[in-house]
C-alpha positions in Angstrom: 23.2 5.2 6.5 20.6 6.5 8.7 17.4 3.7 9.5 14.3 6.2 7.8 11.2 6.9 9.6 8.9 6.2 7.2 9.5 3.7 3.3 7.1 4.4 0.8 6.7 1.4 -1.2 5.4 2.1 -4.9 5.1 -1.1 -7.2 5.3 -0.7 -10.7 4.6 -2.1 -14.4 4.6 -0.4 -17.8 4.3 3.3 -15.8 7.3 4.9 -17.6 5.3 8.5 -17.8 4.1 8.6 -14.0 7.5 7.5 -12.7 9.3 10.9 -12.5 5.9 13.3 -11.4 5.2 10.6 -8.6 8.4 10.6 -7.2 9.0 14.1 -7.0 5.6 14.8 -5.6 6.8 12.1 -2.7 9.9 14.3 -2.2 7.7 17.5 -1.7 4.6 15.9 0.4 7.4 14.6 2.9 10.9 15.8 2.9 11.3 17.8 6.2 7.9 17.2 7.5 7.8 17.5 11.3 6.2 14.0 11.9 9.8 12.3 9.9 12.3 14.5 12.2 12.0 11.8 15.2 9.9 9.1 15.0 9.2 7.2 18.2 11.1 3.6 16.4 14.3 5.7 16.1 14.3 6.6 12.7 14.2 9.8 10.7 13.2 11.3 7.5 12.0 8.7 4.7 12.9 6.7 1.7 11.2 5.8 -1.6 11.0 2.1 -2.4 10.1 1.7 -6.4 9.5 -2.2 -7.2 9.8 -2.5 -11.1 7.4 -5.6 -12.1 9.3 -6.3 -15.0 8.4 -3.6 -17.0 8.4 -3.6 -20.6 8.8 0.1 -21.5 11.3 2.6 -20.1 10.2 2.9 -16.2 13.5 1.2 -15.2 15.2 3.6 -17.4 13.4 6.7 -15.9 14.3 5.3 -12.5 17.6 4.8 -12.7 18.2 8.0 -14.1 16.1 9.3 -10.9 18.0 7.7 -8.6 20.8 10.5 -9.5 18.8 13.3 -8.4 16.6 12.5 -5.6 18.8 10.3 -2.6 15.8 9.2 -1.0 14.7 6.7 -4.0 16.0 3.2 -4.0 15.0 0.3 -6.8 13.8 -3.2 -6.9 13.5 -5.2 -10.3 11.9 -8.3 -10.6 13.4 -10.7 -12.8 10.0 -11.7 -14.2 6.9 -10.7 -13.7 5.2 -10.9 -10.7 1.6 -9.1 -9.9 1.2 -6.4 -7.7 0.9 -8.1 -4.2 4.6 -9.6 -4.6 5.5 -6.7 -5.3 4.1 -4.9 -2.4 5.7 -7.7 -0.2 9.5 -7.1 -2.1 9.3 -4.2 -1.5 8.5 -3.8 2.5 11.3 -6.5 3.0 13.7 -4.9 1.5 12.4 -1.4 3.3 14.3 0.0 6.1 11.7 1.7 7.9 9.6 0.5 11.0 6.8 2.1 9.0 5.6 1.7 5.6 3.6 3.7 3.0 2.1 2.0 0.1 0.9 3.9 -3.6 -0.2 2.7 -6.4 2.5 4.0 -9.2 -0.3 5.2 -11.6 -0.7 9.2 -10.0 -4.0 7.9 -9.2 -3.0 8.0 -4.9 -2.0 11.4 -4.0 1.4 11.5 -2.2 0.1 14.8 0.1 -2.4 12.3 1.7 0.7 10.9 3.3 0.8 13.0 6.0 -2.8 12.8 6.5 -2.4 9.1 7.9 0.9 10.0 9.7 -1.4 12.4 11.7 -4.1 10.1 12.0 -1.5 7.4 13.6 0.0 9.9 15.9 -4.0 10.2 17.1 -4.2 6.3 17.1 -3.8 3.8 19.9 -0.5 1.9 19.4 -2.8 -1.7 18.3 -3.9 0.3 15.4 -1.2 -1.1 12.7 -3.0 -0.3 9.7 -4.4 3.3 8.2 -6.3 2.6 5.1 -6.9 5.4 2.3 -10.8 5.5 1.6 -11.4 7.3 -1.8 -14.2 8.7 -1.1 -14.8 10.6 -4.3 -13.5 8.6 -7.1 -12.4 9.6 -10.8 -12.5 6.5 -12.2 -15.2 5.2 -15.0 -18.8 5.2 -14.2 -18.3 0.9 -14.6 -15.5 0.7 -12.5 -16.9 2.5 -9.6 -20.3 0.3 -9.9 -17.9 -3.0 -10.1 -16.2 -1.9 -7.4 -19.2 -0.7 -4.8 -20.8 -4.2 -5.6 -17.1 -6.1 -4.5 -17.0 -3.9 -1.7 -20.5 -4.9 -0.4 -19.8 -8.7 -1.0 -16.6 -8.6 0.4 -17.6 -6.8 3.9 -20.5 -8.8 4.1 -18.5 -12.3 3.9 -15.5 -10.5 5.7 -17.0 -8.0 8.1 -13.9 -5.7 8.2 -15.6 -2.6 8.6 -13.6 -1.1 5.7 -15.7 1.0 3.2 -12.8 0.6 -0.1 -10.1 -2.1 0.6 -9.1 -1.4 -3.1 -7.5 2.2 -2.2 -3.4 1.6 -2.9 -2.5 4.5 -0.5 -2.4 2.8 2.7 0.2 3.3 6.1 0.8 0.2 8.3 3.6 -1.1 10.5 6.7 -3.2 8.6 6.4 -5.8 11.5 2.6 -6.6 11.4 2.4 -6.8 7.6 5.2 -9.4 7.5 3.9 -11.5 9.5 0.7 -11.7 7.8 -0.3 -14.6 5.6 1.1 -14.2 2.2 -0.5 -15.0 -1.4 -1.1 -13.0 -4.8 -3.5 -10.4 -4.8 -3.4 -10.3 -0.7 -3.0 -6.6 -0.9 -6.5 -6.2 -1.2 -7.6 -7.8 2.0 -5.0 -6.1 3.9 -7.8 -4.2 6.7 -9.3 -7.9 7.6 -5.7 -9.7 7.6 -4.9 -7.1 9.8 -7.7 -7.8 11.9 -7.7 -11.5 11.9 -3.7 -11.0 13.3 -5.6 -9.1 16.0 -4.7 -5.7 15.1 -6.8 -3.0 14.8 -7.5 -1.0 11.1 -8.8 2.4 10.6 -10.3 4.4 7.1 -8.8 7.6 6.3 -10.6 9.7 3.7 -8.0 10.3 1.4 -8.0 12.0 -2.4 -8.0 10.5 -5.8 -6.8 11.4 -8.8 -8.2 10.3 -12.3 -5.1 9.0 -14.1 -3.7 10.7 -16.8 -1.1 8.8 -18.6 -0.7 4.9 -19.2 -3.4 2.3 -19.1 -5.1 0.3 -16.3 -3.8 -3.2 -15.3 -6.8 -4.7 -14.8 -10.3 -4.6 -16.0 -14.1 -5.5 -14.4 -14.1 -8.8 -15.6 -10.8 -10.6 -14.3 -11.2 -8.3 -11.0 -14.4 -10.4 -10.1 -12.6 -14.1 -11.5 -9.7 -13.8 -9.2 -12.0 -11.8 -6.1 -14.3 -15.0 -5.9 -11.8 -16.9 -5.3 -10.2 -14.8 -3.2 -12.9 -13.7 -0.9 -13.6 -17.8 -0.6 -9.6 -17.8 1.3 -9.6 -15.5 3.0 -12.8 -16.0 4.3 -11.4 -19.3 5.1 -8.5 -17.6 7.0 -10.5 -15.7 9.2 -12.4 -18.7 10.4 -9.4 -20.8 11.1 -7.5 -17.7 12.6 -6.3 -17.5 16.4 -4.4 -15.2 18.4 -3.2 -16.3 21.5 -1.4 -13.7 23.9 2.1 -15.0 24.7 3.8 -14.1 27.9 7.8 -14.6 28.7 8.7 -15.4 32.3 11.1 -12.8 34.5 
């Protein structure tokens, strides 16, 4: 089996009507694009990673009956429940490519901004190891946009990442860089000043988004801001204890 180019890692819980639309859009945005013939880590073409979080209606159904028509899809199933950030983290370790591409498995991330941040890499500096989505027009509630503009103030204030929506689950970053990163649940959002405290560069992409239009939200205002104090409080904490040291090997 061929090492892929590109993984695009899409977690998922209780999303059994998104499953089949999202994948196929995948297939269209990216099979035979140009940018996946020859990538410069050797690989080629791409693979889909779904990560079931223990789902408790038919999305490991839908998948496995995906997984007979489209050859780039492979599954992960957690045994219990586990939150979106392990998720995310299953499923670049068990991806194959040197590259990864995260979405969120609602339809809210569309999969033909993809290519988008593959161009913007292939316009990058090679320290630049993470390509953040930036929705810059939102279809979500009028509250949820006001909760989130208020987080993302508070957040770049204490963090200074110079990222305008961390939140955004379409995202393209290096396999290598993001395991090595600190790990803990809910870490995906704070990927841009991780990143940056590992002494890699980030970079905002605009990107589209979609309102959804099946299924139900995961979260909600309230238990966002509970678990993003304490959050913001770690990782703030990271950043000040971080150091990166430059490590030559003798000849």
């Amino acid at each position: 089996m061929s090492t892929p180019a590109l993984s695009v890692v899409v977690p998922v819980f209780n999303e059994q009507d998104n499953v089949a639309a999202l994948v196929h859009e995948i297939v269209a945005a990216l099979r035979g694009h140009p940018r996946l013939a020859d990538d410069a880590g050797g690989g080629r073409g791409f693979e889909i990673v779904y990560v079931d979080d223990n789902s408790r209606d038919d999305t490991l159904a839908r998948l496995r009956q995906l997984k007979r028509e489209v050859p780039e899809l492979r599954v992960v199933h957690h045994a219990t429940q586990s939150g979106q950030s392990a998720a995310v983290r299953n499923g670049v370790k068990a991806a194959r490519g040197r590259w990864i591409a995260t979405l969120d498995g609602d339809g809210q991330n569309d999969p033909a901004d993809i290519p988008k941040l593959l161009d913007q890499r292939a316009r990058s500096a090679a320290d630049v190891k993470l390509f953040a989505g930036w929705r810059t027009q939102r279809k979500d509630t009028g509250s949820k946009r006001w909760a989130s503009k208020i987080a993302n103030a508070i957040r770049s204030r204490m963090l200074r990442d110079d990222t305008p929506d961390t939140g955004c689950g379409i995202k393209l970053f290096e396999r290598e860089a993001f395991l090595d990163l600190p790990w803990f649940n809910h870490m995906h959002r704070y990927l841009p000043a991780l990143m940056q405290r590992a002494g890699w560069k980030t970079v905002s992409v605009p990107v589209h988004h979609r309102a959804r239009s099946t299924g139900v939200s995961k979260y909600n205002n309230l238990n966002r801001a509970l678990v993003g104090i304490a959050d913001l409080r770690g990782v703030a904490w990271l950043i000040r204890r971080g150091n990166v040291t430059a490590v030559e090997e003798l000849p």
